[in-house]
DSSP file (Angstrom, degrees, kcal/mol; ACC not computed):
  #  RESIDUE AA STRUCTURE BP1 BP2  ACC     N-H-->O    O-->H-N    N-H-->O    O-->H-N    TCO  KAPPA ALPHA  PHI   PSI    X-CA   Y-CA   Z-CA
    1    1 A X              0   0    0      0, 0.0   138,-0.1     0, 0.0   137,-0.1   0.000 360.0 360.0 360.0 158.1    0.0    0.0    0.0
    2    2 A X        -     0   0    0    136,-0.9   136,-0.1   135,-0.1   139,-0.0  -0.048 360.0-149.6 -82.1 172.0    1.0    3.7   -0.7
    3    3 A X        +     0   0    0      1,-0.1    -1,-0.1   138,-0.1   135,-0.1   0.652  64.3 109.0-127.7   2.0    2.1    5.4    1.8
    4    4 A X  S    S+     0   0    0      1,-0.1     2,-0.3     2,-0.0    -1,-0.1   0.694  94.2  16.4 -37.0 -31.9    0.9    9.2    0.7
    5    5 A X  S    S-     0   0    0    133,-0.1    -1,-0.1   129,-0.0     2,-0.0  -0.993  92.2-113.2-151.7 144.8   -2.0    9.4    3.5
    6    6 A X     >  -     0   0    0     -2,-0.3     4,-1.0     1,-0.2     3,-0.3  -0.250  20.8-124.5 -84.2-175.3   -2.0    7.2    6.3
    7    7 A X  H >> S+     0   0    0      1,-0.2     4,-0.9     2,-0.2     3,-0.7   0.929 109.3  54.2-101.6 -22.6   -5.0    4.7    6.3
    8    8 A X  H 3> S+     0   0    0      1,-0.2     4,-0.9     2,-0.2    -1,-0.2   0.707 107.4  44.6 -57.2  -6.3   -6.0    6.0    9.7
    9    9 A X  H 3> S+     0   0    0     -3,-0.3     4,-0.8     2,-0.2    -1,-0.2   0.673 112.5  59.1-107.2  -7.4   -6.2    9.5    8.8
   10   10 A X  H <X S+     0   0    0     -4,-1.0     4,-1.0    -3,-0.7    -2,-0.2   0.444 110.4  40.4 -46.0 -30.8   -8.1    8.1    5.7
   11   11 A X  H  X S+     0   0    0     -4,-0.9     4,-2.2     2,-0.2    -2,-0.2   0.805 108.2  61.7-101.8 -27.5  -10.7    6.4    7.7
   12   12 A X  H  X S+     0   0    0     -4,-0.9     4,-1.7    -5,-0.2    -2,-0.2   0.904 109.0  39.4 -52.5 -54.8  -10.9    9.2   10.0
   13   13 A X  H  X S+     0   0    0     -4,-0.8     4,-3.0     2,-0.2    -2,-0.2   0.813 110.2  62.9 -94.2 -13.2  -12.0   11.6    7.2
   14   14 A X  H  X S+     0   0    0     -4,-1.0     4,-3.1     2,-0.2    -1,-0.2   0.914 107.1  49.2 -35.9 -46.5  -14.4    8.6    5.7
   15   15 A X  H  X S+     0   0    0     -4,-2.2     4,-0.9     2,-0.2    -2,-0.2   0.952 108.6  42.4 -85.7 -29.4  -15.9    9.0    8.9
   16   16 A X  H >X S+     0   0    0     -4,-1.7     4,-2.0     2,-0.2     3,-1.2   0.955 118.1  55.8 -34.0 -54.2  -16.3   13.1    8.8
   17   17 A X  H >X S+     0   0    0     -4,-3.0     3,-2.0     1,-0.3     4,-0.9   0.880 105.4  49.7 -40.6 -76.0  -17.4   12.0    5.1
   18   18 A X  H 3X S+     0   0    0     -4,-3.1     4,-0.8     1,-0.4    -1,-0.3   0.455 111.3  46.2 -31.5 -39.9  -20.0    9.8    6.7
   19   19 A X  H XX S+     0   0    0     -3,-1.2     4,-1.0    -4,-0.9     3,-1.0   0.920 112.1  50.8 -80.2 -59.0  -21.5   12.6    9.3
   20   20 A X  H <X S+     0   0    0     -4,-2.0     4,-0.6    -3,-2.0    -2,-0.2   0.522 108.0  53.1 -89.6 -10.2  -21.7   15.1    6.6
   21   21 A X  H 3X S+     0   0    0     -4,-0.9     4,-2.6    -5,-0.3     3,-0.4   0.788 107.6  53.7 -78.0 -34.8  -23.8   12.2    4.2
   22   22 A X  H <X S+     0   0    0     -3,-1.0     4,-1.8    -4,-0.8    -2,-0.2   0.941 110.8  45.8 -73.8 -34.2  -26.0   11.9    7.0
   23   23 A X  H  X S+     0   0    0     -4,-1.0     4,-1.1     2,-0.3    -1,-0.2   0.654 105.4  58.1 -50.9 -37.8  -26.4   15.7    6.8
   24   24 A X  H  < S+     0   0    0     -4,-0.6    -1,-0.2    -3,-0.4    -2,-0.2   0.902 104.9  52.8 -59.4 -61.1  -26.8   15.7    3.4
   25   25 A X  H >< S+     0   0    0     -4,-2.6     3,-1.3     1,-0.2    -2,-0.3   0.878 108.4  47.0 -48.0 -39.8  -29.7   13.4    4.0
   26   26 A X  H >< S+     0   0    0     -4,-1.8     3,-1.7     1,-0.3     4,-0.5   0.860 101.4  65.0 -76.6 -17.2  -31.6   15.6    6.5
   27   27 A X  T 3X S+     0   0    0     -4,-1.1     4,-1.8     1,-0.3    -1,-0.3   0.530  86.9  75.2 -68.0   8.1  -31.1   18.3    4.4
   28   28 A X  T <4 S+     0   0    0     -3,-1.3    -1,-0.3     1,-0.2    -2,-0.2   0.628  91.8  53.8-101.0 -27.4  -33.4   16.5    2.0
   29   29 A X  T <4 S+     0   0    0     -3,-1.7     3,-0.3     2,-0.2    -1,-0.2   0.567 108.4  43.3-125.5   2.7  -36.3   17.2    4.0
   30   30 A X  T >> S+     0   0    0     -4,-0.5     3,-4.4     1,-0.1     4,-1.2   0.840 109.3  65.5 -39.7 -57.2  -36.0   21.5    4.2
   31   31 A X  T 3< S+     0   0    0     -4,-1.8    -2,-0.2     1,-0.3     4,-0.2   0.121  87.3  60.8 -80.8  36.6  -35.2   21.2    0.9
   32   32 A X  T 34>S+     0   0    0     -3,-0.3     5,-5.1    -2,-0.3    -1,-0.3   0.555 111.6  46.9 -92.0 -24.9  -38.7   19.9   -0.1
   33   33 A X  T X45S+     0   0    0     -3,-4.4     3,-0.6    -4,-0.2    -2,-0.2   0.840 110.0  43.8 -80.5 -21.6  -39.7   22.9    1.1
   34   34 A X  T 3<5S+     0   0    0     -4,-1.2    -1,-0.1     1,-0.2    -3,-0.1   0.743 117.8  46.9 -51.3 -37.0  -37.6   25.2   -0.3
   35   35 A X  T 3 5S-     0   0    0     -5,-0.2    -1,-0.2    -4,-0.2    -2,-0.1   0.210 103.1-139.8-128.5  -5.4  -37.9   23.6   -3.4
   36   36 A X  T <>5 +     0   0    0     -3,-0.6     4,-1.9     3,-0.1     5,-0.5   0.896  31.7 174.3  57.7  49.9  -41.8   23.5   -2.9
   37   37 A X  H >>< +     0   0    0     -5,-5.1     3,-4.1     2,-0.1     4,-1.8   0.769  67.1  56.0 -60.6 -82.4  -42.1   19.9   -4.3
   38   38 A X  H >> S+     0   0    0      1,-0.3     4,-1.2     2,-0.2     3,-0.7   0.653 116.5  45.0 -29.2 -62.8  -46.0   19.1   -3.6
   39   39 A X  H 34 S+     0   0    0      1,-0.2    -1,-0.3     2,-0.2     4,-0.2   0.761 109.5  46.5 -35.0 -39.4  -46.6   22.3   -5.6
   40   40 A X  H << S+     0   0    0     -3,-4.1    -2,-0.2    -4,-1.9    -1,-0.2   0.502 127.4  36.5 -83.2 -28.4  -44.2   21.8   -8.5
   41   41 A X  H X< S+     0   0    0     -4,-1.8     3,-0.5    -3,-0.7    -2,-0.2   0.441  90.8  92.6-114.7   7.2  -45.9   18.1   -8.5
   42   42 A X  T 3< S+     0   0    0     -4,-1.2    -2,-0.1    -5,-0.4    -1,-0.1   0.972  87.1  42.5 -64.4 -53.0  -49.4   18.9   -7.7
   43   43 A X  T 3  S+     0   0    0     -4,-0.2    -1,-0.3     2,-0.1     2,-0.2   0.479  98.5  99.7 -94.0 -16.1  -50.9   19.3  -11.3
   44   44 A X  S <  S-     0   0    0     -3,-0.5     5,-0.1     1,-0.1    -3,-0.0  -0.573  90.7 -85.9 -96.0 137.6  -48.7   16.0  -12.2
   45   45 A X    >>  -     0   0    0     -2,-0.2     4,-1.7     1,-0.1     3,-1.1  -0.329  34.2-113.4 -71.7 140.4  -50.8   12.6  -12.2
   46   46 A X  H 3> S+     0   0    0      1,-0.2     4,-1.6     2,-0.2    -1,-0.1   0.421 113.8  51.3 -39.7 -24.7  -51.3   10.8   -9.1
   47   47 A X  H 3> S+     0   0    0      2,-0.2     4,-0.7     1,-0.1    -1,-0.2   0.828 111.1  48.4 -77.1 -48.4  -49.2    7.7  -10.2
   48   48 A X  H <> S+     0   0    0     -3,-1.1     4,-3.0     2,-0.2    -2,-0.2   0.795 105.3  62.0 -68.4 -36.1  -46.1    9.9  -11.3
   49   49 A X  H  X S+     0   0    0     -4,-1.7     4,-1.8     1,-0.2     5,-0.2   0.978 105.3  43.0 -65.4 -47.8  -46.4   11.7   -8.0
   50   50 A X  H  X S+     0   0    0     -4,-1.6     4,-1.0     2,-0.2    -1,-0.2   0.792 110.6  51.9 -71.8  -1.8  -45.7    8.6   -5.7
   51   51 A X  H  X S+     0   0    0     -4,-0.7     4,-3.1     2,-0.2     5,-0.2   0.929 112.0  52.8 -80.1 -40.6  -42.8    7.3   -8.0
   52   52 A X  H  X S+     0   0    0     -4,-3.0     4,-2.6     1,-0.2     3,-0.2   0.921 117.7  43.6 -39.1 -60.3  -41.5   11.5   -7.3
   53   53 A X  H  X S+     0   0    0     -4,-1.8     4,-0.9     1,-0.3    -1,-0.2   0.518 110.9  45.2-117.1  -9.0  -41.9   10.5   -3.9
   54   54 A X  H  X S+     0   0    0     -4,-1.0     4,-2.4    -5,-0.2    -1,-0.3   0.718 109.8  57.2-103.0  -7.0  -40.5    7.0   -3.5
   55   55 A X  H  X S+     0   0    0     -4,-3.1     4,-4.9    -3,-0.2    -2,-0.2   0.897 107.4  51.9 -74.4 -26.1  -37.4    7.9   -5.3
   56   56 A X  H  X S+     0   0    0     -4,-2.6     4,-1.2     2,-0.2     5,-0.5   0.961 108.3  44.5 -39.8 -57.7  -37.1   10.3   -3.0
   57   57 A X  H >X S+     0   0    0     -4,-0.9     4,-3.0     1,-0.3     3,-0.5   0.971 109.1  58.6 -56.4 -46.6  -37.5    8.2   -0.1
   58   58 A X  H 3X S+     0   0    0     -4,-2.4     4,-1.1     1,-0.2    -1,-0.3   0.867 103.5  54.4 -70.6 -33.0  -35.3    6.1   -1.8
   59   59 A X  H 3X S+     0   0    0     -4,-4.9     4,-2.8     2,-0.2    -1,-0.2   0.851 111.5  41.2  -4.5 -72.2  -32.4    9.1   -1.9
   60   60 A X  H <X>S+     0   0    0     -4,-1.2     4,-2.6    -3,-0.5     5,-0.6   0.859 116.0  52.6 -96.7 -55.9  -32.3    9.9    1.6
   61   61 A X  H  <5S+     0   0    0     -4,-3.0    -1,-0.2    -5,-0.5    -2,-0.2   0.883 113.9  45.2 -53.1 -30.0  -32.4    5.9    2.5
   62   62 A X  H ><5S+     0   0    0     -4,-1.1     3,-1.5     3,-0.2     5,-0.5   0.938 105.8  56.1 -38.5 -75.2  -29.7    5.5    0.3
   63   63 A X  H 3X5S+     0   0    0     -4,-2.8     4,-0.8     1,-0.3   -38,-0.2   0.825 109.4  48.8 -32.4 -35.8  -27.6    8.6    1.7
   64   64 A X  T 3<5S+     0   0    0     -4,-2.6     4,-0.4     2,-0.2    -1,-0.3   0.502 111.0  58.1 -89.7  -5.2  -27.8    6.9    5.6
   65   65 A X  T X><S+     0   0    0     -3,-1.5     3,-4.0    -5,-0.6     4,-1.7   0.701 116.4  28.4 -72.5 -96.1  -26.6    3.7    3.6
   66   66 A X  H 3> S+     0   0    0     -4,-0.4     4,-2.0     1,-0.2    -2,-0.2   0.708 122.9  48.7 -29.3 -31.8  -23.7    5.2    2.4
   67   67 A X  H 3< S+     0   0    0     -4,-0.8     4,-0.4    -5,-0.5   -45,-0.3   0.655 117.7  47.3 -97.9   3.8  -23.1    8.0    5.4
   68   68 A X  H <> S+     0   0    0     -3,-4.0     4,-2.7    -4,-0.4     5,-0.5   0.632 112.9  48.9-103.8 -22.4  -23.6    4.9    8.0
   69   69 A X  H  X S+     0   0    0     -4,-1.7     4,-2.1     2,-0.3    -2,-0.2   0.955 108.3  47.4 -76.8 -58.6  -21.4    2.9    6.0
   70   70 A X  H  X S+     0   0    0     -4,-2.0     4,-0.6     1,-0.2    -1,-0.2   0.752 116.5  49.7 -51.9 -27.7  -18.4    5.4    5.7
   71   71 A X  H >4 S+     0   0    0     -4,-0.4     3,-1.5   -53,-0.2    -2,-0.3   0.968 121.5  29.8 -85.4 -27.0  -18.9    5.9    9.7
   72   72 A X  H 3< S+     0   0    0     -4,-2.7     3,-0.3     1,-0.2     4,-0.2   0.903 132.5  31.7 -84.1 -21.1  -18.9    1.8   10.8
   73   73 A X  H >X S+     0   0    0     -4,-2.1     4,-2.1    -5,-0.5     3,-0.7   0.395  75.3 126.5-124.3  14.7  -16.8    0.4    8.2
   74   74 A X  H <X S+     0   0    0     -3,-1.5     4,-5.7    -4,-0.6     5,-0.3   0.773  79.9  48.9 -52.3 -13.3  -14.2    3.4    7.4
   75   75 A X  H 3> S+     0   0    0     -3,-0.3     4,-3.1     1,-0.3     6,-0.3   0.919 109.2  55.4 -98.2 -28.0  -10.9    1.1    7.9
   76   76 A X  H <4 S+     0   0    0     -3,-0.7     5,-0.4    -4,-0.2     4,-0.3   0.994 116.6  34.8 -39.4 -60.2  -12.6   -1.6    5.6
   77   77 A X  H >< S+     0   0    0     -4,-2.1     3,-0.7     1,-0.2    -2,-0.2   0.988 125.4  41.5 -69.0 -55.8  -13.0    1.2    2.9
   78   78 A X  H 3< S+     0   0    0     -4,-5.7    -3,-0.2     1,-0.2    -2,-0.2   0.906 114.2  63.9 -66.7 -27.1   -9.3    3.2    3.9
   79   79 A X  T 3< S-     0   0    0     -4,-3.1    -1,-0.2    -5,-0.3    -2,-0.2   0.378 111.6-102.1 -75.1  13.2   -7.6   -0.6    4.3
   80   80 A X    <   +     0   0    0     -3,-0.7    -1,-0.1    -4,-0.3    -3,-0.1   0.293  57.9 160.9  60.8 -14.7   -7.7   -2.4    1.1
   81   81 A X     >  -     0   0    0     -5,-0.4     4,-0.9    -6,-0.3     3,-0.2   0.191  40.3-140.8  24.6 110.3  -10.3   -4.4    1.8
   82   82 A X  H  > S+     0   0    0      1,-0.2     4,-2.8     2,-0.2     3,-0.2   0.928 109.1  44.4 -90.6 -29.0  -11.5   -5.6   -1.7
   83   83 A X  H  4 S+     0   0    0      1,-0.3    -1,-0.2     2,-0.2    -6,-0.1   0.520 120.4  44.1 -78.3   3.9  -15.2   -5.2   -0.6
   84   84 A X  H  > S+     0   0    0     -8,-0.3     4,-1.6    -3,-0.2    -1,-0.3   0.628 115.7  44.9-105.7 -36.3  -14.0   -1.8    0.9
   85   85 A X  H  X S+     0   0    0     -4,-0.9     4,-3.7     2,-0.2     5,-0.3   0.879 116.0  47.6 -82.4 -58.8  -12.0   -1.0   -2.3
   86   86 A X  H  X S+     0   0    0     -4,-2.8     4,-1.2    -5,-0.2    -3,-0.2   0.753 114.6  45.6 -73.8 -31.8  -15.1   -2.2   -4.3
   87   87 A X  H  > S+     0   0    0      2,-0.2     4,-2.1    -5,-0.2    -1,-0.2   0.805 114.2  50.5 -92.1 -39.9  -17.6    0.1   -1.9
   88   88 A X  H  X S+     0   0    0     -4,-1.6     4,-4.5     2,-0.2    45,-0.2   0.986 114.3  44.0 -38.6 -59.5  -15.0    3.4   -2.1
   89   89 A X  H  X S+     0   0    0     -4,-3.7     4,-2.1     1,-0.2    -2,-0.2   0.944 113.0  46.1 -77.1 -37.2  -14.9    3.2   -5.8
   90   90 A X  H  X S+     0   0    0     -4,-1.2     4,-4.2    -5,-0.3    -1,-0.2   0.990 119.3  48.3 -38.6 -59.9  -18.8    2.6   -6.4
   91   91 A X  H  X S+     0   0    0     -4,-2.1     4,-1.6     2,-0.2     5,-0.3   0.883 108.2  52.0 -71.1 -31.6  -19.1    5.7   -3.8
   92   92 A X  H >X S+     0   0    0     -4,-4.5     4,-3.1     3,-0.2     3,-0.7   0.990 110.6  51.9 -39.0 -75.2  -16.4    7.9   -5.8
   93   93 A X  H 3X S+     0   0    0     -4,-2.1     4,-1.3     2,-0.2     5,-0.3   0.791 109.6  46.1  26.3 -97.2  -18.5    7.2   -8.7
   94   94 A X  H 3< S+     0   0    0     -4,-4.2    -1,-0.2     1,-0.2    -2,-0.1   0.545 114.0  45.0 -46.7 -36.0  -21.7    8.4   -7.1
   95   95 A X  H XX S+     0   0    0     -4,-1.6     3,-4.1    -3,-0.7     4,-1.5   0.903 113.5  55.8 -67.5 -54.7  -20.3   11.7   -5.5
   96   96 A X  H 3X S+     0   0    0     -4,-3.1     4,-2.7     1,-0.3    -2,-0.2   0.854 108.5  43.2 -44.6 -41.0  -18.6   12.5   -8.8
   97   97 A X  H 3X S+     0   0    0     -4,-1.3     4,-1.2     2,-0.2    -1,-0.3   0.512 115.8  47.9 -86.5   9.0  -21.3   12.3  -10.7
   98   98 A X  H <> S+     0   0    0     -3,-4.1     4,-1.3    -5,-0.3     5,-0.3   0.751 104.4  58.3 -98.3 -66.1  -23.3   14.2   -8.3
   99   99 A X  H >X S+     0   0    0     -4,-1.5     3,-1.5     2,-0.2     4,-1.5   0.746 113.9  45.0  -4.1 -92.6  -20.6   16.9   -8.0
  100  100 A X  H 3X>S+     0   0    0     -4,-2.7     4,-2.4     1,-0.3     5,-0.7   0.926 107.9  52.3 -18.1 -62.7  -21.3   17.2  -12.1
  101  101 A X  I 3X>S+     0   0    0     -4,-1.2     5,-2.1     3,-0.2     4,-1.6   0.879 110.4  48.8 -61.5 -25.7  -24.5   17.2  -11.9
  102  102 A X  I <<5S+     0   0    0     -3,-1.5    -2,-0.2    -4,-1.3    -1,-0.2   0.962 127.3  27.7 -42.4 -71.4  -24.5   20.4   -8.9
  103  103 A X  I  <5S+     0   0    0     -4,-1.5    -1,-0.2    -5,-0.3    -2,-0.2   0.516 132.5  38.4 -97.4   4.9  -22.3   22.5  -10.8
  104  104 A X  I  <5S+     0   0    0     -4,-2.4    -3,-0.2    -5,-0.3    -2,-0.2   0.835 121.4  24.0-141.1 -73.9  -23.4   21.1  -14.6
  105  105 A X  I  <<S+     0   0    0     -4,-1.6    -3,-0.2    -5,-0.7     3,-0.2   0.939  93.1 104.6-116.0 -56.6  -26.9   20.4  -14.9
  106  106 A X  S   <S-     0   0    0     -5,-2.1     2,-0.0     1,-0.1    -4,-0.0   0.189  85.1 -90.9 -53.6 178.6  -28.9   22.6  -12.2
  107  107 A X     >  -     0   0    0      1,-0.2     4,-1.4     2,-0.1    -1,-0.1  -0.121  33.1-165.0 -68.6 108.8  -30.8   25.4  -12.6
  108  108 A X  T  4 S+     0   0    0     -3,-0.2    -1,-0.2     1,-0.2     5,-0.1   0.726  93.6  65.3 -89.3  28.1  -27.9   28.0  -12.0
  109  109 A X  T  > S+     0   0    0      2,-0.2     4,-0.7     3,-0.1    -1,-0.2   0.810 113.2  37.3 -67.8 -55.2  -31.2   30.6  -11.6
  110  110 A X  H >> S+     0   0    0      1,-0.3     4,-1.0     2,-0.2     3,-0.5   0.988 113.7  52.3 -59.8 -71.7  -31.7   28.3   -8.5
  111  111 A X  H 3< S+     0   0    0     -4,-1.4    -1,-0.3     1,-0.3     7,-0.2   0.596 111.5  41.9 -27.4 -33.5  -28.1   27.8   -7.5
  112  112 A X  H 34 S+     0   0    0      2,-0.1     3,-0.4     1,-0.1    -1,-0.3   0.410 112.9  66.1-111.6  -3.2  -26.9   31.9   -7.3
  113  113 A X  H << S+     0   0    0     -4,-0.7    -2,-0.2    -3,-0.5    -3,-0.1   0.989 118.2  21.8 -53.2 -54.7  -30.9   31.8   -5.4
  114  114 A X  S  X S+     0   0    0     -4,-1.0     4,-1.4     1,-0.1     5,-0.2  -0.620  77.3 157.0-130.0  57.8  -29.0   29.6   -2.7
  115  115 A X  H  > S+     0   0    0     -3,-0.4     4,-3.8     2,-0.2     5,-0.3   0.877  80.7  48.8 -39.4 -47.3  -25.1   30.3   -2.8
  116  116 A X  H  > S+     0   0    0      1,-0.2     4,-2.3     2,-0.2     5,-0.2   0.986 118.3  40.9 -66.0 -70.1  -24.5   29.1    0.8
  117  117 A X  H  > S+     0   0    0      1,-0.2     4,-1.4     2,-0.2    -1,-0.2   0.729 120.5  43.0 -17.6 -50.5  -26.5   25.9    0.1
  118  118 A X  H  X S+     0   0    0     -4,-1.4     4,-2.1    -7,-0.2    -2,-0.2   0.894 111.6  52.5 -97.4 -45.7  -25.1   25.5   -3.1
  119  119 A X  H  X S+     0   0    0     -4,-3.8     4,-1.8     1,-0.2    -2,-0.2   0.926 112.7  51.4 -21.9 -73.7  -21.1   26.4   -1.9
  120  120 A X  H  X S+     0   0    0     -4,-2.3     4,-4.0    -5,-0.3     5,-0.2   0.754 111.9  41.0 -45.4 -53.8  -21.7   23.8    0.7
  121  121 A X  H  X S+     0   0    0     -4,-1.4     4,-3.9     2,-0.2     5,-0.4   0.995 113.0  55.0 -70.5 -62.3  -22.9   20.8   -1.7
  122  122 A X  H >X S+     0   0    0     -4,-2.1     4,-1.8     1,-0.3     3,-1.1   0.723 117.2  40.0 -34.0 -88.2  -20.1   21.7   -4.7
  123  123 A X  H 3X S+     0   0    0     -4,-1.8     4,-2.1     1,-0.3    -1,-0.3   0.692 116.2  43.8 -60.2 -39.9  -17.4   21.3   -2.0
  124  124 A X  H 3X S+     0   0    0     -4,-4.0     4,-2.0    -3,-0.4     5,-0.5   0.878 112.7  51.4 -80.3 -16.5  -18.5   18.5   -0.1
  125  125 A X  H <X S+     0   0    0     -4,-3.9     4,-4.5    -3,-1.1     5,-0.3   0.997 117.9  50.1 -52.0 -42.6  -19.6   16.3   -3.4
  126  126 A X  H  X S+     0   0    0     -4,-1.8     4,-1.5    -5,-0.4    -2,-0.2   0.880 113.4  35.5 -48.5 -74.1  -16.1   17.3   -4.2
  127  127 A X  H  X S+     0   0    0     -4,-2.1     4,-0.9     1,-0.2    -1,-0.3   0.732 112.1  61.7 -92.1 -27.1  -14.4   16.5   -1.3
  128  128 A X  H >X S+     0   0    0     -4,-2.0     4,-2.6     2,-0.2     3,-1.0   0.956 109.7  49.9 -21.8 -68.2  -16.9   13.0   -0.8
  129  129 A X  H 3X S+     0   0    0     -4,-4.5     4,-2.1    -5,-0.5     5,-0.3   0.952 112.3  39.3 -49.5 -49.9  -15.3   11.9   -4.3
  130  130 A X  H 3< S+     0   0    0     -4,-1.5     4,-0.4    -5,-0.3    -1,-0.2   0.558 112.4  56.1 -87.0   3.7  -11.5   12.3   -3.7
  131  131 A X  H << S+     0   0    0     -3,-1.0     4,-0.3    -4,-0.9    -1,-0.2   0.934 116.3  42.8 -80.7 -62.7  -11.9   11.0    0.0
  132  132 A X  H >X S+     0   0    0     -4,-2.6     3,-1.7     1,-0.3     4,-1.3   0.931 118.5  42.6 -42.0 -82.4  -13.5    7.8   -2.0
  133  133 A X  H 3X S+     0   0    0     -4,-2.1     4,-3.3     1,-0.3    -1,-0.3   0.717 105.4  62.4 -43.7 -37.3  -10.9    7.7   -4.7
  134  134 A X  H 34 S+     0   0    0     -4,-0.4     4,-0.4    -5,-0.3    -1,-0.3   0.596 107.4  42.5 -76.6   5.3   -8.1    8.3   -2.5
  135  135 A X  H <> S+     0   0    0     -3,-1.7     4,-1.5    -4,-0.3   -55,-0.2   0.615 109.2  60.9-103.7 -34.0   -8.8    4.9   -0.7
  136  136 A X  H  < S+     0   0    0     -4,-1.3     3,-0.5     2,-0.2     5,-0.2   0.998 111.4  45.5 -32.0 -79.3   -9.5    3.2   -4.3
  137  137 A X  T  < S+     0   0    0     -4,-3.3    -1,-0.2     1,-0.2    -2,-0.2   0.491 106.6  55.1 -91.2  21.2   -6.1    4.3   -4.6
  138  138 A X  T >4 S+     0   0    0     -4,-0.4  -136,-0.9     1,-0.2     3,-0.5   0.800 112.0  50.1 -61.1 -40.0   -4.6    3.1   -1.3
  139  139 A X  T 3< S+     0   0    0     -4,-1.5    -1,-0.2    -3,-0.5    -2,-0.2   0.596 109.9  39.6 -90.3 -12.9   -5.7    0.3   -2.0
  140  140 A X  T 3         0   0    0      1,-0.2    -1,-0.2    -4,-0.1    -2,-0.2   0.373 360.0 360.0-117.3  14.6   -4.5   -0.4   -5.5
  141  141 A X    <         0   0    0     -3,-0.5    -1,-0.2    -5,-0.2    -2,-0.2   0.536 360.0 360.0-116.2 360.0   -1.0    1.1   -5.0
């Protein structure tokens, strides 16, 4: 293994990651008001509103998968692990492409609405991926 970060101070910030996913999940449920779903989906047929509203659920249950995962299991994920290695890189992935999607595909009407909000997510997707990807590559160097 590389020796660039140690794997305790790797697991350490897996677990800050981990606290700040769970956060990310309660923030899921301001931002339904903020973001005024049942208005924005009211006019939308009843079938298509519960699918809105169990991928939602299914979001925020995801998000305590992952932010419960990073806090019990960080030295699995910083050690080399392969199912730790395998769970990093899947969870690199998933922040990266949410990271994109933040600063890439939302509204950026919405986004300069709610700078502080939006600051917050850009940096931690950011820093979620390369905490994940640096244990990827702990593991594979």
């Amino acid at each position: 293994m590389g020796t660039w970060i140690p794997p305790a101070v790797l697991a350490d910030l897996l677990r800050l990651g981990g606290l700040a996913t769970l956060g990310v999940a309660a923030a899921n449920l301001p931002a339904a008001k903020v973001l005024r779903y049942g208005t924005n989906l009211a006019a939308a047929p009843l079938f298509f509103r519960q699918v809105v509203y169990a991928h939602l659920g299914w979001v925020v249950a995801s998000l305590v998968l992952f932010g419960t995962t990073d806090l019990l299991f960080a030295e699995a994920l910083a050690g080399g692990h392969p199912l730790g290695t395998y769970l990093s890189a899947w969870l690199a992935l998933l922040w990266g492409v949410r990271f994109v999607l933040q600063v890439g595909v939302y509204d950026p009407a919405l986004r300069r609405a709610h700078p502080i909000a939006d600051r917050c997510f850009v940096v931690l997707f950011a820093l979620l991926a390369l905490v994940h990807l640096a244990a990827v590559a702990l593991a594979t160097s």
